[in-house]
Gaussian input, Z-matrix of N, CA and C with variables (Angstrom, degrees):
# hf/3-21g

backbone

0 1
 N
 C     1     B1
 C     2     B2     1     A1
 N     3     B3     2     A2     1     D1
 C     4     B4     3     A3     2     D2
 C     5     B5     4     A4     3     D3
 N     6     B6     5     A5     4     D4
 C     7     B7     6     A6     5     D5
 C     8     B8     7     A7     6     D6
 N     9     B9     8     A8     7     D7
 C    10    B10     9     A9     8     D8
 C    11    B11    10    A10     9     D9
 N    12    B12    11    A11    10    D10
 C    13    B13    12    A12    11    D11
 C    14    B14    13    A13    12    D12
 N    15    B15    14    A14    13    D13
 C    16    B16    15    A15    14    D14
 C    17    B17    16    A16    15    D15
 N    18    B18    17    A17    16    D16
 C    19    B19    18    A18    17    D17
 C    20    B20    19    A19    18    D18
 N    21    B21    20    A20    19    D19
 C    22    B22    21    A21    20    D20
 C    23    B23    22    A22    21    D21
 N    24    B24    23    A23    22    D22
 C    25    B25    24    A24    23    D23
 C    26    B26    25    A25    24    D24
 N    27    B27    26    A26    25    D25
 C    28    B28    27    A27    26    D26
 C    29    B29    28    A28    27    D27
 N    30    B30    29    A29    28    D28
 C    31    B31    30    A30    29    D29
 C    32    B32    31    A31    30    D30
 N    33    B33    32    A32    31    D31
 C    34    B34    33    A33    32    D32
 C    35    B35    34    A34    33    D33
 N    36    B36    35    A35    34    D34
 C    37    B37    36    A36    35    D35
 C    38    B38    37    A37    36    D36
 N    39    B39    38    A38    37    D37
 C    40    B40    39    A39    38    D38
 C    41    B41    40    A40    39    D39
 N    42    B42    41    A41    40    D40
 C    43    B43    42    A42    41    D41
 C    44    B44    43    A43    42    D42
 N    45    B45    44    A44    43    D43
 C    46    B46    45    A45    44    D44
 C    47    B47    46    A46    45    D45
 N    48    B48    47    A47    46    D46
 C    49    B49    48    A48    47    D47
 C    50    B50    49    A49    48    D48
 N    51    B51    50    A50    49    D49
 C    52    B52    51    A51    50    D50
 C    53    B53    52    A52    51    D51
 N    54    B54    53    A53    52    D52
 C    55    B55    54    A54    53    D53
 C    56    B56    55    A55    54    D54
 N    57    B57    56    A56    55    D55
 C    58    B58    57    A57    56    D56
 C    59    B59    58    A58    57    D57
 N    60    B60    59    A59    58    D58
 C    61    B61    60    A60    59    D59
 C    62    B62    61    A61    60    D60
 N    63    B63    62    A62    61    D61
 C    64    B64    63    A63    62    D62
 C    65    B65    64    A64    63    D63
 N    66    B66    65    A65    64    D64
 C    67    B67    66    A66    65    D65
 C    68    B68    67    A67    66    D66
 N    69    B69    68    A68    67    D67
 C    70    B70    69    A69    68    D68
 C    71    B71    70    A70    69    D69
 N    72    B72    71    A71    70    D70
 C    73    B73    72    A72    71    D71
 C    74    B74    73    A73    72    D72
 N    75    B75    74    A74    73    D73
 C    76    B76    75    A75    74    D74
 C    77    B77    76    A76    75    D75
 N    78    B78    77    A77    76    D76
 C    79    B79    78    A78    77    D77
 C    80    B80    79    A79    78    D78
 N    81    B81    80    A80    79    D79
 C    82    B82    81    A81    80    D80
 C    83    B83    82    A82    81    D81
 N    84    B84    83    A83    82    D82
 C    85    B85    84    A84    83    D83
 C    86    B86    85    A85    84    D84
 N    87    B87    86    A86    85    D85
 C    88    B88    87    A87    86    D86
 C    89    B89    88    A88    87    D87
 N    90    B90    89    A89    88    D88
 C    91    B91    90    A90    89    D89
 C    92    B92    91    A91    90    D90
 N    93    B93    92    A92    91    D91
 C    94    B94    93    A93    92    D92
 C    95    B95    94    A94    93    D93
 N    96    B96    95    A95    94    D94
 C    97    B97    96    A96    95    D95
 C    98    B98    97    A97    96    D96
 N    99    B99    98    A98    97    D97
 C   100   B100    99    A99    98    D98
 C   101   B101   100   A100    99    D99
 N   102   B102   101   A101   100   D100
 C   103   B103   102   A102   101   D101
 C   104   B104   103   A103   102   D102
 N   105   B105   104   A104   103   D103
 C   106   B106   105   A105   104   D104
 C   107   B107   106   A106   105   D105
 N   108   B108   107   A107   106   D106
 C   109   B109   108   A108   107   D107
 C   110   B110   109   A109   108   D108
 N   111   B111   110   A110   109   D109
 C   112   B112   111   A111   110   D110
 C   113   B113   112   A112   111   D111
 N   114   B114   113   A113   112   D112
 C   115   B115   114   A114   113   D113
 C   116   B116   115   A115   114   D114
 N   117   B117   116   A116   115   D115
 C   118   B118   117   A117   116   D116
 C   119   B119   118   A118   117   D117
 N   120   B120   119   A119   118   D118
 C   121   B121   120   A120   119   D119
 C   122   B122   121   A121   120   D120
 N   123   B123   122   A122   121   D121
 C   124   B124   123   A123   122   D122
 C   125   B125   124   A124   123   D123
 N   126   B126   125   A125   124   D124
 C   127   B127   126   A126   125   D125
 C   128   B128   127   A127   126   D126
 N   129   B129   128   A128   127   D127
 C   130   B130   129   A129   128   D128
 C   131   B131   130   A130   129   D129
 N   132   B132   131   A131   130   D130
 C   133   B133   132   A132   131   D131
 C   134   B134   133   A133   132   D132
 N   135   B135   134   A134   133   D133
 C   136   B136   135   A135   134   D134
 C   137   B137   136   A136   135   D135
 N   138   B138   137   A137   136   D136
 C   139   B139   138   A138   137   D137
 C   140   B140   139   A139   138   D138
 N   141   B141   140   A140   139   D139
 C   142   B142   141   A141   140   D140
 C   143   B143   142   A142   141   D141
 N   144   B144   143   A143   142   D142
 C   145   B145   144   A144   143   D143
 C   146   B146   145   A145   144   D144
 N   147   B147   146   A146   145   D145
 C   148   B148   147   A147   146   D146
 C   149   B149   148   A148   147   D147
 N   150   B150   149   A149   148   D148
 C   151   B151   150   A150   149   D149
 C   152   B152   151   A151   150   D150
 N   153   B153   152   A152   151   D151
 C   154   B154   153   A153   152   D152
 C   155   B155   154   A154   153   D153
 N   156   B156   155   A155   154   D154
 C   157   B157   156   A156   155   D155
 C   158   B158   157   A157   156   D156
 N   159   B159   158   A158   157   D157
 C   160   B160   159   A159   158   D158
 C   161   B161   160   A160   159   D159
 N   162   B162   161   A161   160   D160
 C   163   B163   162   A162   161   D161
 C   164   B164   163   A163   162   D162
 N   165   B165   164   A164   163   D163
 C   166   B166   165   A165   164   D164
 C   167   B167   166   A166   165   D165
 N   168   B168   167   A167   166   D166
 C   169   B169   168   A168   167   D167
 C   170   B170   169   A169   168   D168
 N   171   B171   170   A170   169   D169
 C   172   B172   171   A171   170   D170
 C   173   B173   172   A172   171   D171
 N   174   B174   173   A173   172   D172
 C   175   B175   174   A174   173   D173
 C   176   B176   175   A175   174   D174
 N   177   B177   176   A176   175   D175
 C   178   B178   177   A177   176   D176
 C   179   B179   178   A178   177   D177
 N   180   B180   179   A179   178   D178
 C   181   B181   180   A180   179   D179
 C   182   B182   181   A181   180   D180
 N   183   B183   182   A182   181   D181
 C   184   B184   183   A183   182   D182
 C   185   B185   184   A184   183   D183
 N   186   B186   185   A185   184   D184
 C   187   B187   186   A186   185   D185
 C   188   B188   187   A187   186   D186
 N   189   B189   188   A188   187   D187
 C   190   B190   189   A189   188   D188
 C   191   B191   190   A190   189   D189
 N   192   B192   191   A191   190   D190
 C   193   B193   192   A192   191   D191
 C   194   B194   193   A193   192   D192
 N   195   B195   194   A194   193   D193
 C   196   B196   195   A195   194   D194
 C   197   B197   196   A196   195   D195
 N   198   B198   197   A197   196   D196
 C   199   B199   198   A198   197   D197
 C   200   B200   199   A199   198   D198
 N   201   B201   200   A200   199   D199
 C   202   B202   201   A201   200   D200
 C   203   B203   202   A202   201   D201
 N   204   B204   203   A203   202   D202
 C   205   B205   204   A204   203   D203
 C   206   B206   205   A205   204   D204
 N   207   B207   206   A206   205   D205
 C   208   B208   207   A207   206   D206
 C   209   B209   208   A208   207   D207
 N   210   B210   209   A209   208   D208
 C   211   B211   210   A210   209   D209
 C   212   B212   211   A211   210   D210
 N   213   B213   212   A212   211   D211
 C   214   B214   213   A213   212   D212
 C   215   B215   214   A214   213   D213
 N   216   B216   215   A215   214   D214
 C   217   B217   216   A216   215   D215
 C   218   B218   217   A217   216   D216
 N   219   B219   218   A218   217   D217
 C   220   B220   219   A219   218   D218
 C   221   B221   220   A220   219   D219
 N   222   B222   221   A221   220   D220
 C   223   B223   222   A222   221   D221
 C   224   B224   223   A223   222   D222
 N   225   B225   224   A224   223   D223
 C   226   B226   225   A225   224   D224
 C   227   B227   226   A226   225   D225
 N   228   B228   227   A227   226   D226
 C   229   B229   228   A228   227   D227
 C   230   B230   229   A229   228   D228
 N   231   B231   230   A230   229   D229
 C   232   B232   231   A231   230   D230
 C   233   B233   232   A232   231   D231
 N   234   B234   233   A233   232   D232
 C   235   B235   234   A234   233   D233
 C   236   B236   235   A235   234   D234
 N   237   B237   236   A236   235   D235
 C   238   B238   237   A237   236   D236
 C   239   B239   238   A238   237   D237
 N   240   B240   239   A239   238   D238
 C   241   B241   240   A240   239   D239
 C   242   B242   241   A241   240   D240
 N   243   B243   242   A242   241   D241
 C   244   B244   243   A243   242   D242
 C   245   B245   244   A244   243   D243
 N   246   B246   245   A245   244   D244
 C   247   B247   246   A246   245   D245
 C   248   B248   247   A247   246   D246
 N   249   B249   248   A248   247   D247
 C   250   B250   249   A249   248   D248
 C   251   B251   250   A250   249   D249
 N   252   B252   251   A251   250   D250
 C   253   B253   252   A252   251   D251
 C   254   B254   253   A253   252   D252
 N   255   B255   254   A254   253   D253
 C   256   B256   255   A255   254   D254
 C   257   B257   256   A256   255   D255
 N   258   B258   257   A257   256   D256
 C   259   B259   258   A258   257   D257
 C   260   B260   259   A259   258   D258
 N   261   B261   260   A260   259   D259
 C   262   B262   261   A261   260   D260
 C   263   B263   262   A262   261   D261
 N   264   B264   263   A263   262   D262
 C   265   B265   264   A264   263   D263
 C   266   B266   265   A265   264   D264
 N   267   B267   266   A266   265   D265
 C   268   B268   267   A267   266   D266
 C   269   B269   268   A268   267   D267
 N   270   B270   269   A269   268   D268
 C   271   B271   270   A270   269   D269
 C   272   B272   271   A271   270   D270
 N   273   B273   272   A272   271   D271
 C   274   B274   273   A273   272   D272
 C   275   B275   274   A274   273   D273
 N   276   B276   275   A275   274   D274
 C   277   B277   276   A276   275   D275
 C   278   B278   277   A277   276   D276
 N   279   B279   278   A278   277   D277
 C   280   B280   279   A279   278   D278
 C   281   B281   280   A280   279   D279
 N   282   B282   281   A281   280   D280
 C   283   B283   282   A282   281   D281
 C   284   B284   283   A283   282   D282
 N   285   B285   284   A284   283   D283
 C   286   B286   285   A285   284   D284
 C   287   B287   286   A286   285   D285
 N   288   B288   287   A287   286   D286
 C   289   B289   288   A288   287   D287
 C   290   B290   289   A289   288   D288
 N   291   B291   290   A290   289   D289
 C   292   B292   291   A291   290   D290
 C   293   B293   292   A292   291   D291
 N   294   B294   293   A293   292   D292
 C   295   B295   294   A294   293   D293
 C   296   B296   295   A295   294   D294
 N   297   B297   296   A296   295   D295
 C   298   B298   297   A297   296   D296
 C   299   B299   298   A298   297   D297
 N   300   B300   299   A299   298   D298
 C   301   B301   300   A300   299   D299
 C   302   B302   301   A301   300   D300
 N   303   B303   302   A302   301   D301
 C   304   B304   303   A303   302   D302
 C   305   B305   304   A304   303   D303
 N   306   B306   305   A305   304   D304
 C   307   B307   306   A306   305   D305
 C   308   B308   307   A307   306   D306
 N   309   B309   308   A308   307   D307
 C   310   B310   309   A309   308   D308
 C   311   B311   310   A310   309   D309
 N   312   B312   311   A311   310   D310
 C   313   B313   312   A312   311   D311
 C   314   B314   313   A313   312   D312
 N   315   B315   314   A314   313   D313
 C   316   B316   315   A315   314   D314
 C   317   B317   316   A316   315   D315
 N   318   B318   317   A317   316   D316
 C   319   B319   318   A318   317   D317
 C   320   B320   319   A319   318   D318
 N   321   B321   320   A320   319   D319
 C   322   B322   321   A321   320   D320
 C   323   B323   322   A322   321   D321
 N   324   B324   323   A323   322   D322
 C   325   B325   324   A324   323   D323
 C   326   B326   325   A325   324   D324

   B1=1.4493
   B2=1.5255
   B3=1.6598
   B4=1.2325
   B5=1.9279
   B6=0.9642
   B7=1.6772
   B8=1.3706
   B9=1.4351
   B10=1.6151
   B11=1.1513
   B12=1.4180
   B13=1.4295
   B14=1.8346
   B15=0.8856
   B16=2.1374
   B17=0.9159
   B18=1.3189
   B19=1.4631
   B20=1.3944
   B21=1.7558
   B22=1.6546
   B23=1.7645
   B24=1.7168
   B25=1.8078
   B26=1.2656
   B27=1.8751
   B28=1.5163
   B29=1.5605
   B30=1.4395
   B31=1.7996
   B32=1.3198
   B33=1.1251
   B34=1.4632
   B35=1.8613
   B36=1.3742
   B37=1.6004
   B38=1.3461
   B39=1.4783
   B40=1.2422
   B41=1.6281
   B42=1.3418
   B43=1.2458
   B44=1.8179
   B45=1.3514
   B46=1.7279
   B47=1.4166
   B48=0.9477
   B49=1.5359
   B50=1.4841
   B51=1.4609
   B52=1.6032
   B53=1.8671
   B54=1.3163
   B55=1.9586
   B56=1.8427
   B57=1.6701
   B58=1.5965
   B59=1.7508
   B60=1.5755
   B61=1.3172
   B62=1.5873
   B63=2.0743
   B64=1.7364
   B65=1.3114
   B66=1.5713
   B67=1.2559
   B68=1.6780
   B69=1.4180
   B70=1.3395
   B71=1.3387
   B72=1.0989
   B73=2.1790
   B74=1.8468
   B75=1.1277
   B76=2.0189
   B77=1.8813
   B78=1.1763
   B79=1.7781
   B80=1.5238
   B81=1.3503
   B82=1.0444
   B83=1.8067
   B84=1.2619
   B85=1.2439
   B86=1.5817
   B87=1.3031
   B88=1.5387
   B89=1.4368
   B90=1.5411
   B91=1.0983
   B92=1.7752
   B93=1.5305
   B94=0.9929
   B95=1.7351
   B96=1.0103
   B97=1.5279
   B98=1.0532
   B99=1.5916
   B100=1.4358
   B101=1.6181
   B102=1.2540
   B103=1.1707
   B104=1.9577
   B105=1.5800
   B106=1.5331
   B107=1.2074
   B108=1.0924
   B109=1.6174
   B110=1.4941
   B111=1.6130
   B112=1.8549
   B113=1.3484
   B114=1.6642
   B115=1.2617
   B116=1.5957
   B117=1.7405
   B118=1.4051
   B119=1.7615
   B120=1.5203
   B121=1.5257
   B122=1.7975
   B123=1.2676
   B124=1.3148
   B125=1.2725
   B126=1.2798
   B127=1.5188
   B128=1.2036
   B129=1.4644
   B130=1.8031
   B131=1.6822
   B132=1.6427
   B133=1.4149
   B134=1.4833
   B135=1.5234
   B136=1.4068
   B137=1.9195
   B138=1.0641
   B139=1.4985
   B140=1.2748
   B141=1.5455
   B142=1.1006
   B143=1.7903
   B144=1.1204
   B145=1.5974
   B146=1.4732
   B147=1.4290
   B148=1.3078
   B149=1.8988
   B150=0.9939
   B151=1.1055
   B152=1.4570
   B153=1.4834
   B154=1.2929
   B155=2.1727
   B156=1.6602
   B157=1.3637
   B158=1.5506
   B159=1.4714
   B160=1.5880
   B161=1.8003
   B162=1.0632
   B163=1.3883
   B164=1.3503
   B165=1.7016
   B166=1.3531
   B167=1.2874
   B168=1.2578
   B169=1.2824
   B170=1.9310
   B171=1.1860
   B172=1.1691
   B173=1.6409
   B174=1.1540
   B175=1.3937
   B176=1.9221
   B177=1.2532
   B178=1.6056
   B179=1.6874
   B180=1.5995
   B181=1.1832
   B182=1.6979
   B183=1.2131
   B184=1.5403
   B185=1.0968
   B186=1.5156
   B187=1.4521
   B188=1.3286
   B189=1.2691
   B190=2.1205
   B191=1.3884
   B192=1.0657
   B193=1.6978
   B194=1.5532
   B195=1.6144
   B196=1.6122
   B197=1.8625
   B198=1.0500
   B199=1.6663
   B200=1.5999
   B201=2.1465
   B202=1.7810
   B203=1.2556
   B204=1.4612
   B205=1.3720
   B206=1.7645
   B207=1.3592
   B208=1.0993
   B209=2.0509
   B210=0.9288
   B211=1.5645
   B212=1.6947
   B213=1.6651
   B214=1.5917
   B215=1.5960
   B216=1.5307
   B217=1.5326
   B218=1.9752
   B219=1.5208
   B220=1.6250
   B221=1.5236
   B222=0.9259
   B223=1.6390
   B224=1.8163
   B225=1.2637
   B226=1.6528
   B227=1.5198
   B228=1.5581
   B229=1.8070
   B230=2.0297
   B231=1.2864
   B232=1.2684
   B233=1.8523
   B234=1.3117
   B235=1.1900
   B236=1.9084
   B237=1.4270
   B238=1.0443
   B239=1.7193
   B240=1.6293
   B241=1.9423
   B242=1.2820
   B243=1.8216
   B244=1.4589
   B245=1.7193
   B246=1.3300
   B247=1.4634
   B248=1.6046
   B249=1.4578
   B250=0.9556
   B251=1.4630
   B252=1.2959
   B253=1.5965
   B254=1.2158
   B255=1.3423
   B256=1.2600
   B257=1.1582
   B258=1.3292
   B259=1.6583
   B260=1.5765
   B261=1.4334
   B262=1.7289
   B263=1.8206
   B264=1.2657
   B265=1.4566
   B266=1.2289
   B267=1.8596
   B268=1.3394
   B269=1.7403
   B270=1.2990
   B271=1.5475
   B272=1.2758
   B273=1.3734
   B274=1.3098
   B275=1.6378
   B276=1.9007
   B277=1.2553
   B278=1.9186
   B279=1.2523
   B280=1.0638
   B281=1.4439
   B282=1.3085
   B283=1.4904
   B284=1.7001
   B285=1.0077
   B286=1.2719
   B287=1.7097
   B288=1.0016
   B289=1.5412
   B290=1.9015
   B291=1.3980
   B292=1.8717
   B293=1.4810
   B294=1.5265
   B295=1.6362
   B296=1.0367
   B297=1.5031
   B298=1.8739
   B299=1.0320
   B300=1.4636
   B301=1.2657
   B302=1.9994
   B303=0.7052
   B304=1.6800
   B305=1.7462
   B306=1.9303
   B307=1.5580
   B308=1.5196
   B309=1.5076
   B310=1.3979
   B311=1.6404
   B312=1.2817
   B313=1.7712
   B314=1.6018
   B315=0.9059
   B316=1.9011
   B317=1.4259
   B318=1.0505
   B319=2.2314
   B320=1.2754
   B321=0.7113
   B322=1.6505
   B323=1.5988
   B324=1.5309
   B325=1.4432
   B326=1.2484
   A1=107.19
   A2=117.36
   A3=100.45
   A4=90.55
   A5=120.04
   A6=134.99
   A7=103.17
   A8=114.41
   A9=120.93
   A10=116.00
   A11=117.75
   A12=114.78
   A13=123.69
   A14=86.47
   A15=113.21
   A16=159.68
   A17=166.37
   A18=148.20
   A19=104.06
   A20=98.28
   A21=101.80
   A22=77.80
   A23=103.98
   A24=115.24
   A25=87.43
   A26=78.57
   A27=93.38
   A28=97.77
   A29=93.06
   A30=105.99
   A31=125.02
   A32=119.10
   A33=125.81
   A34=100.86
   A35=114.95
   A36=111.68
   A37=123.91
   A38=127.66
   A39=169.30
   A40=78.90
   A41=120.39
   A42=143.20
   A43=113.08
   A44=94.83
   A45=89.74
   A46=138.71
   A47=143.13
   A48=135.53
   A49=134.12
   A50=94.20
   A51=108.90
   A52=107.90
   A53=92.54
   A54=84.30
   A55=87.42
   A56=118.62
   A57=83.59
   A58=86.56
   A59=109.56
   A60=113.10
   A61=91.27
   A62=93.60
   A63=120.07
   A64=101.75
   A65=124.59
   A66=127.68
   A67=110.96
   A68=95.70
   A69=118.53
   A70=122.35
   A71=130.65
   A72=113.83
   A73=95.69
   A74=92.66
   A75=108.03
   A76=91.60
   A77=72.31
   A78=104.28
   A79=122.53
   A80=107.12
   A81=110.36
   A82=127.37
   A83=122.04
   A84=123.48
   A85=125.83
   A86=118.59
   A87=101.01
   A88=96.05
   A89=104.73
   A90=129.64
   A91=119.22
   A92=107.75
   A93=136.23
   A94=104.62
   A95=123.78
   A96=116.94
   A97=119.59
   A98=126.07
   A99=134.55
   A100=82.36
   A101=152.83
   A102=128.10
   A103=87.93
   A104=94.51
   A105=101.85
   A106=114.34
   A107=146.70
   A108=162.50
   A109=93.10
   A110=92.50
   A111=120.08
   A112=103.18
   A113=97.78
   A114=118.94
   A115=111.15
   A116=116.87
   A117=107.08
   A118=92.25
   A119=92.06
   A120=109.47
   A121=102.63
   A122=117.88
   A123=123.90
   A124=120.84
   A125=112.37
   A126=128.12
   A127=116.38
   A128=124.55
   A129=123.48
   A130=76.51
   A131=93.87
   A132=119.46
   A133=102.74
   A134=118.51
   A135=113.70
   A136=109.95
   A137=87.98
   A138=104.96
   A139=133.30
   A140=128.48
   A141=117.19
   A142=99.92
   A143=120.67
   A144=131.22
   A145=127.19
   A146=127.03
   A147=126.49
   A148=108.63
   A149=113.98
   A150=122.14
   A151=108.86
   A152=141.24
   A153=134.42
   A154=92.16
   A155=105.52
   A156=117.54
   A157=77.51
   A158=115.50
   A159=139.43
   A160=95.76
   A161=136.26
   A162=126.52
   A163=128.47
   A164=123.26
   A165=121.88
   A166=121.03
   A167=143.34
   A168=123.09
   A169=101.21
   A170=137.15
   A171=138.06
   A172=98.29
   A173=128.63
   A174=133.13
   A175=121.25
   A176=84.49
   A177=101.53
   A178=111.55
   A179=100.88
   A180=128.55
   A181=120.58
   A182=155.81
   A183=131.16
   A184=125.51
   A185=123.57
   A186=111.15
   A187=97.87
   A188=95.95
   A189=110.33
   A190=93.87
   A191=127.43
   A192=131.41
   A193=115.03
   A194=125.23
   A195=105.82
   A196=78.88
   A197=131.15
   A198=108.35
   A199=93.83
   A200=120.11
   A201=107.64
   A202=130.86
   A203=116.68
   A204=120.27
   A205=99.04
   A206=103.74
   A207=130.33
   A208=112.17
   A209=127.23
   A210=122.37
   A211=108.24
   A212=93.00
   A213=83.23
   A214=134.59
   A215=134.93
   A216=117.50
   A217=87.01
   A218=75.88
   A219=108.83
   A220=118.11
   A221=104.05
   A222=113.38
   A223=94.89
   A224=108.16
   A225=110.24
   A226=114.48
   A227=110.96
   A228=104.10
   A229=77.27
   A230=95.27
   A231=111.87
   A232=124.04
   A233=116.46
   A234=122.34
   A235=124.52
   A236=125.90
   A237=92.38
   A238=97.49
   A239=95.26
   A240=90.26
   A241=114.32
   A242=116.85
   A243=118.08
   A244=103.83
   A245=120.38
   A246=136.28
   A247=101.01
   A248=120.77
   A249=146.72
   A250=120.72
   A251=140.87
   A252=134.21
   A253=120.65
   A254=125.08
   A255=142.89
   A256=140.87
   A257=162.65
   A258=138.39
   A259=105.28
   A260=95.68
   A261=111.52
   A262=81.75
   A263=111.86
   A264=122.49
   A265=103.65
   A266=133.73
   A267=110.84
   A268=133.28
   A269=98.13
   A270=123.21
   A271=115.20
   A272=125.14
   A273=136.49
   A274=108.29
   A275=94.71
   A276=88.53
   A277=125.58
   A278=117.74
   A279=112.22
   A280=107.43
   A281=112.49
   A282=130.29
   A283=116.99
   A284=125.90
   A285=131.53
   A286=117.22
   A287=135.86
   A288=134.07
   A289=95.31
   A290=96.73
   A291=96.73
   A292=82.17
   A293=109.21
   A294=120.68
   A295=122.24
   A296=98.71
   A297=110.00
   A298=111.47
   A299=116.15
   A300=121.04
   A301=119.72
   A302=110.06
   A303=127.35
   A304=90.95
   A305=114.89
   A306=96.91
   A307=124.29
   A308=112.63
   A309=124.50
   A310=128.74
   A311=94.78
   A312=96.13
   A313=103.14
   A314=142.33
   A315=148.15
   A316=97.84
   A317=95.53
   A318=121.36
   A319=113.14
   A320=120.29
   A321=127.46
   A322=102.55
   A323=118.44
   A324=120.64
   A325=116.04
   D1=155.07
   D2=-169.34
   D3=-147.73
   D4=176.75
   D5=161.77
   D6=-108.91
   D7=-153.89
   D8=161.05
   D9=-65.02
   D10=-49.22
   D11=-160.26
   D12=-116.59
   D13=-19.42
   D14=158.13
   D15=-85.81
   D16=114.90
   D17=-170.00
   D18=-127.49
   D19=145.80
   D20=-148.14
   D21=-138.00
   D22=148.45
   D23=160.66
   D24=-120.42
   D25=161.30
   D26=170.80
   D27=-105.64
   D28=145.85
   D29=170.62
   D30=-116.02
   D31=146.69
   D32=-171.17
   D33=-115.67
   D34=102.09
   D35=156.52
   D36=-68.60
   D37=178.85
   D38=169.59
   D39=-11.05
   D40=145.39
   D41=133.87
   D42=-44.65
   D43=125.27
   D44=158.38
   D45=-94.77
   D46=115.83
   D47=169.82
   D48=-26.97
   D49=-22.40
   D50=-178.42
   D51=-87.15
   D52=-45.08
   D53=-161.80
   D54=-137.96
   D55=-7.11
   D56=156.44
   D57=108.99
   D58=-36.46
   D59=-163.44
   D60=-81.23
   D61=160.36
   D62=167.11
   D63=-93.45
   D64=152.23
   D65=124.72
   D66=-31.54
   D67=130.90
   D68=175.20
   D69=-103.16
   D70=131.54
   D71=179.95
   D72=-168.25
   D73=162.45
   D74=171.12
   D75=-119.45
   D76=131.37
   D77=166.81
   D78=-114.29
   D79=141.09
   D80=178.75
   D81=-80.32
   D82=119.85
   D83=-170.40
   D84=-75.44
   D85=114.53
   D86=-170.67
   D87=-64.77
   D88=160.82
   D89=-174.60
   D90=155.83
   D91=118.69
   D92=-147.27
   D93=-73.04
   D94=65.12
   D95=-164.39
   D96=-123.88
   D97=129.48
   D98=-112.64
   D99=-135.89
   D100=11.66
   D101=-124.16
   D102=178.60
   D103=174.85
   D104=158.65
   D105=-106.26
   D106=147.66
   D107=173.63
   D108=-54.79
   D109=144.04
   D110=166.16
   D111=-95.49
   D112=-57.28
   D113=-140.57
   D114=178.31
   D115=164.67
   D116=-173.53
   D117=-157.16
   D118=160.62
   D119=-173.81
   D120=-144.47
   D121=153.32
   D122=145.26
   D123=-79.61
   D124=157.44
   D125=145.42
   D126=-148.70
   D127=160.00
   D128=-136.28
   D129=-148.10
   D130=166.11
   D131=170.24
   D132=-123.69
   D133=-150.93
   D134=164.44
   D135=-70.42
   D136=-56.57
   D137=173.42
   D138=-45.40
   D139=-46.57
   D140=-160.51
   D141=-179.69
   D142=132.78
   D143=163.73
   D144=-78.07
   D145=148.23
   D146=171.96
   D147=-162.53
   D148=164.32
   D149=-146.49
   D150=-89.66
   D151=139.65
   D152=-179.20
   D153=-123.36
   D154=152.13
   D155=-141.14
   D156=-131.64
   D157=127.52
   D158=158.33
   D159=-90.31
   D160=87.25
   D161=139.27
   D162=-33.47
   D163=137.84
   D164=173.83
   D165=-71.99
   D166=119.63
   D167=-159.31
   D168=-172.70
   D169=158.49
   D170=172.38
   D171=-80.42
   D172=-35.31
   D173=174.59
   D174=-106.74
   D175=68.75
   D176=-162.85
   D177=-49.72
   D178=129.71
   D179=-165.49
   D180=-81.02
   D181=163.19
   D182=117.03
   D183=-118.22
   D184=152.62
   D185=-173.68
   D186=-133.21
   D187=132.28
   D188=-170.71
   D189=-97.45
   D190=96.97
   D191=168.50
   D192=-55.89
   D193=11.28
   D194=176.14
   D195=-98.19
   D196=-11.20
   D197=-148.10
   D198=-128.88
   D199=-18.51
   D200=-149.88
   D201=41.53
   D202=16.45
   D203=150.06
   D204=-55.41
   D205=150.65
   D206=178.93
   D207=-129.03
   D208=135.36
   D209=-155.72
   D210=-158.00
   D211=96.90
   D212=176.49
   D213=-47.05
   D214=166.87
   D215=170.13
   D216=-117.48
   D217=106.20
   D218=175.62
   D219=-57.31
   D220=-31.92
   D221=-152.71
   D222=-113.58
   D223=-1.53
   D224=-178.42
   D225=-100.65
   D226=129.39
   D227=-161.64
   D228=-112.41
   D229=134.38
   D230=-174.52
   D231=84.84
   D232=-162.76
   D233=161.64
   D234=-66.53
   D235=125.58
   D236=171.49
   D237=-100.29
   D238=173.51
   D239=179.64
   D240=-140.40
   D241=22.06
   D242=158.30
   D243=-136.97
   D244=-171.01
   D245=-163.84
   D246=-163.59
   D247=151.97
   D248=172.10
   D249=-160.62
   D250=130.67
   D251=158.77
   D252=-80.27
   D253=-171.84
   D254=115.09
   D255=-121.28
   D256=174.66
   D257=141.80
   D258=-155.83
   D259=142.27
   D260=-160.11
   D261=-122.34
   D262=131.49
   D263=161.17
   D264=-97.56
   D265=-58.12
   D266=177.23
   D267=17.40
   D268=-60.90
   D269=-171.88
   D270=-77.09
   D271=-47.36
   D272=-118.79
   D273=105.57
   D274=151.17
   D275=176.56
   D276=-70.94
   D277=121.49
   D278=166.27
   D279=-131.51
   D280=145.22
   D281=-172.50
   D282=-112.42
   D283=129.94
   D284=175.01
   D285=-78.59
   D286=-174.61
   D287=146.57
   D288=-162.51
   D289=144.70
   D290=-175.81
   D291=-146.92
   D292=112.12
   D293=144.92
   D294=-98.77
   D295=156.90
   D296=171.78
   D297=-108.39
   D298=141.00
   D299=159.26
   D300=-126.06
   D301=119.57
   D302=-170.64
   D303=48.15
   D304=-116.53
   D305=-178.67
   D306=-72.85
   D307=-14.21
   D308=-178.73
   D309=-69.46
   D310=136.38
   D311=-177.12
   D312=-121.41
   D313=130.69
   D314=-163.23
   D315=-146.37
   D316=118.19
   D317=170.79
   D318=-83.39
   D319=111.39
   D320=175.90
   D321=-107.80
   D322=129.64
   D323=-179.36
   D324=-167.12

């Protein structure tokens, strides 16, 4: 989940003894973001997921929060204003990214 300028998980603590239930809370996700938010996606390894960041921008941005690489979308003429992944280990890790822009959708991978 994100605002303009943040991206937040939700966390689940410790089991309780009484009813079974965790502490519940949203945390804030580091992540290096220079910009206002579009939009946000995961992408996962075997191990573990984290969030990659579409910036608002006429020259649309992404920002992969495990690394703050930042990575133009080359192939996008205008703003884009959604995000989606994919990632297939089968192979090796390879990762997808698919933005939209107005009717257009473009895969980057």
């Amino acid at each position: 989940v994100a605002d303009k300028y943040r991206v937040y998980e939700f966390t689940k603590g410790q089991l309780s003894a009484d009813d079974g239930a965790g502490a519940q809370s949203w945390a804030t996700v580091p992540c290096d973001v220079n910009g206002t938010i579009a939009d946000i996606a995961a992408t996962c390894s075997a191990d573990r997921c984290w969030p990659v960041v579409l910036l608002k921008s006429d020259k649309p941005m992404v920002v992969d929060c495990s690394t703050g690489q930042q990575s133009p979308l080359l192939q996008s003429e205008g703003s884009a204003t959604k995000i989606a992944t994919r990632a297939t280990e089968r192979l090796g890790p390879q990762h997808h990214l698919f933005a939209a822009n107005n009717d257009a959708v473009v895969e980057y991978g």
